[in-house]
C-alpha positions as CSV (number, residue, x, y, z in Angstrom):
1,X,18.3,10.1,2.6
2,X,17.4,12.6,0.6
3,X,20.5,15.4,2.8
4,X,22.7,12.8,2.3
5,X,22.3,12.7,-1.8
6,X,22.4,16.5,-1.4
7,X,24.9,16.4,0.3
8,X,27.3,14.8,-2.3
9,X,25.6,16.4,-5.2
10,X,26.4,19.5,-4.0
11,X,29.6,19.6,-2.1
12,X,31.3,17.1,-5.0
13,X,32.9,15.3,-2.2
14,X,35.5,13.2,-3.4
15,X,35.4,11.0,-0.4
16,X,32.1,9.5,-1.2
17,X,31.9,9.9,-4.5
18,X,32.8,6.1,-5.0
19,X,29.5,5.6,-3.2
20,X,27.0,8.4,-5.0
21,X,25.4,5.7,-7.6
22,X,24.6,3.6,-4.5
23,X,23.2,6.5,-2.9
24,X,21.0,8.0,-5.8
25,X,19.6,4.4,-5.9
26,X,18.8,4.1,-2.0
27,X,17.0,7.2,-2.4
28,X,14.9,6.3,-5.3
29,X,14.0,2.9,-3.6
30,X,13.5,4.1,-0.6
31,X,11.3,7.3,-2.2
32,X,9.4,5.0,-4.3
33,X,8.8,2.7,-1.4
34,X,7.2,6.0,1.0
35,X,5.3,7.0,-2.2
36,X,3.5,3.5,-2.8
37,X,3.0,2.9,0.8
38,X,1.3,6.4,1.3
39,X,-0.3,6.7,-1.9
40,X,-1.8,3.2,-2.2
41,X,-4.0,2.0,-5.1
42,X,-5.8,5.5,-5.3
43,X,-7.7,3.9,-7.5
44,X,-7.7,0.6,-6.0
45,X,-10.8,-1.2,-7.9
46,X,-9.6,0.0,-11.0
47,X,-6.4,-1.4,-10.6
48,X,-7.7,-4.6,-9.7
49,X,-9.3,-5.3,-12.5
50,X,-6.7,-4.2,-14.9
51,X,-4.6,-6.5,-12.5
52,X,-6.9,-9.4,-14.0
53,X,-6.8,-8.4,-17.1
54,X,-2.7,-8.5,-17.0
55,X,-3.3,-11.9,-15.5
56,X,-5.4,-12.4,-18.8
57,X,-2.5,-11.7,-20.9
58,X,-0.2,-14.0,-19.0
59,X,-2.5,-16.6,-19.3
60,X,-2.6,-16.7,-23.2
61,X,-5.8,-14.6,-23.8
62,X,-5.7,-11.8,-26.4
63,X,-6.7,-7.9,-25.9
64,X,-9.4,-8.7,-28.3
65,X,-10.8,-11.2,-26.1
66,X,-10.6,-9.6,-23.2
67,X,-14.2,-8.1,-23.5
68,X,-16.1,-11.6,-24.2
69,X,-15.1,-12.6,-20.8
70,X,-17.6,-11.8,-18.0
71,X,-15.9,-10.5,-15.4
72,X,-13.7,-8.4,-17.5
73,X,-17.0,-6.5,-19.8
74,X,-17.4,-3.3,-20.8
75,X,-20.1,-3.4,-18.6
76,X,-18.2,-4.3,-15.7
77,X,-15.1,-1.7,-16.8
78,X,-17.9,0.8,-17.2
79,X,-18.9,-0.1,-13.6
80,X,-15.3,0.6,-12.3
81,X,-14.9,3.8,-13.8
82,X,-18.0,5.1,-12.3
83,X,-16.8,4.3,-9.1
84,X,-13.9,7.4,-9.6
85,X,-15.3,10.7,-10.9
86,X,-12.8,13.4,-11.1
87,X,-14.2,15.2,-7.5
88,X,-13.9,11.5,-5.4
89,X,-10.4,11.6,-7.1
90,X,-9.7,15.5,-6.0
91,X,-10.6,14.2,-2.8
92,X,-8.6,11.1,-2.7
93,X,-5.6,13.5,-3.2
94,X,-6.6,16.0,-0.9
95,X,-6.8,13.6,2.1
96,X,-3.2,12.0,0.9
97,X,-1.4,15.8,0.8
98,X,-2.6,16.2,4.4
99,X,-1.2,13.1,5.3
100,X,2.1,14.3,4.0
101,X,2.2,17.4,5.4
102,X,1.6,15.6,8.5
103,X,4.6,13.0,7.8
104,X,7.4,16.0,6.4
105,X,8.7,19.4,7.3
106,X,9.2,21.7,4.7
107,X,12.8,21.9,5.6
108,X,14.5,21.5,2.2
109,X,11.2,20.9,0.0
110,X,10.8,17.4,0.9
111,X,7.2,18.1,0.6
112,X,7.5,19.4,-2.8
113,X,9.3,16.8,-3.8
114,X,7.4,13.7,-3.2
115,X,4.4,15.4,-3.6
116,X,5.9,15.5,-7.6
117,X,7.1,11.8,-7.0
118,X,3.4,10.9,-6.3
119,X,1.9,12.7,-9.0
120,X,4.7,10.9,-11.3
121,X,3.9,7.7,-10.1
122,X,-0.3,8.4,-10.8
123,X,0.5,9.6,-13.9
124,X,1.8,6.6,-14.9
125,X,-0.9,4.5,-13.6
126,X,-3.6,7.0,-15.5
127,X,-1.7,6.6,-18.4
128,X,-0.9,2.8,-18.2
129,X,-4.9,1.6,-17.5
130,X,-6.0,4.3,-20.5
131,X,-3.8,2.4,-23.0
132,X,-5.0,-1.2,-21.5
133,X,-8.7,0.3,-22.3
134,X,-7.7,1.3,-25.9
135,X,-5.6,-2.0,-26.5
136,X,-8.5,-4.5,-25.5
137,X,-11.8,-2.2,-25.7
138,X,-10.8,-0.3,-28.9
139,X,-14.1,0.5,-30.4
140,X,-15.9,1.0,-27.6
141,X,-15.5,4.4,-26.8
142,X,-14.7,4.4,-23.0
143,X,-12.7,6.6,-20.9
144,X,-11.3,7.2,-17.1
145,X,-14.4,10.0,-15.8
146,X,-11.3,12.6,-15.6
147,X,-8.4,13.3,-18.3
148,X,-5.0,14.3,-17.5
149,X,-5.2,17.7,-18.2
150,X,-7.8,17.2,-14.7
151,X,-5.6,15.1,-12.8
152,X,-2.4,17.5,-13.1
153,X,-5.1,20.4,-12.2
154,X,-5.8,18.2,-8.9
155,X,-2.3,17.9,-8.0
156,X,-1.6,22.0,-8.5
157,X,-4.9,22.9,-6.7
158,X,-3.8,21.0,-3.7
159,X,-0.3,21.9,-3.6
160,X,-1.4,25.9,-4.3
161,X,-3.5,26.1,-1.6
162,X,-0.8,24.6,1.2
């Protein structure tokens, strides 16, 4: 998919121009779909439980209520987090970046690419449960075991040394 978008990027073939929107989009679905399925929930106990605390929201409850319900404590968050310190997370990555290497040539930086794609897509899930922590556990001073600034480090370590 991704010669094909090349392809016409590239060459500006009038031909299938008519079709380069439908293209770009096939490739973004279908890159997305590789990077979910090989990624997974990295961080899949975390995402569960912000999962139920979505399914919170959607049932009525407000952020600030969040943390009165059992299963969704700061206790029980604190308990999750723990569960992913920044070197089971380096890890984590490591073992996916083998897999890829594994799955793609580095015939015209497919590698590189999705390997950028991934990191993307775990950004957004870093970023995405550290604002549901600030929105419904404002006060009480809890945070993922690694920051960004760590997280982007992970992703160039393992890319640097391949």
């Amino acid at each position: 998919m991704l010669c094909c978008l090349d392809i016409v990027l590239r060459n500006k073939l009038t031909v299938l121009e008519p079709h380069r929107d439908r293209i770009k989009q096939k490739y973004k679905e279908h890159m997305m779909n590789y990077v979910t399925s090989l990624l997974g929930r990295p961080l899949e106990k975390l995402s569960i439980f912000f999962d139920g605390i979505e399914d919170q929201f959607a049932a009525g409850v407000k952020p600030e209520e969040i943390g009165y319900r059992l299963k969704y404590s700061k206790a029980e968050l604190k308990k999750c987090i723990k569960e992913y310190p920044g070197k089971e997370v380096h890890r984590g990555l490591q073992g996916v970046y083998k897999k890829l290497e594994k799955h793609l040539c580095e015939e015209e930086n497919l590698l590189q690419v999705v390997w950028l794609t991934m990191q993307d897509e775990f950004i957004k899930q870093y970023n995405h449960f550290t604002k549901l922590i600030q929105r419904c556990y404002p006060d009480a001073m809890i945070t993922i075991e690694f920051s960004l600034e760590d997280l982007l480090g992970y992703f160039s370590s393992i890319a640097q040394q391949h």
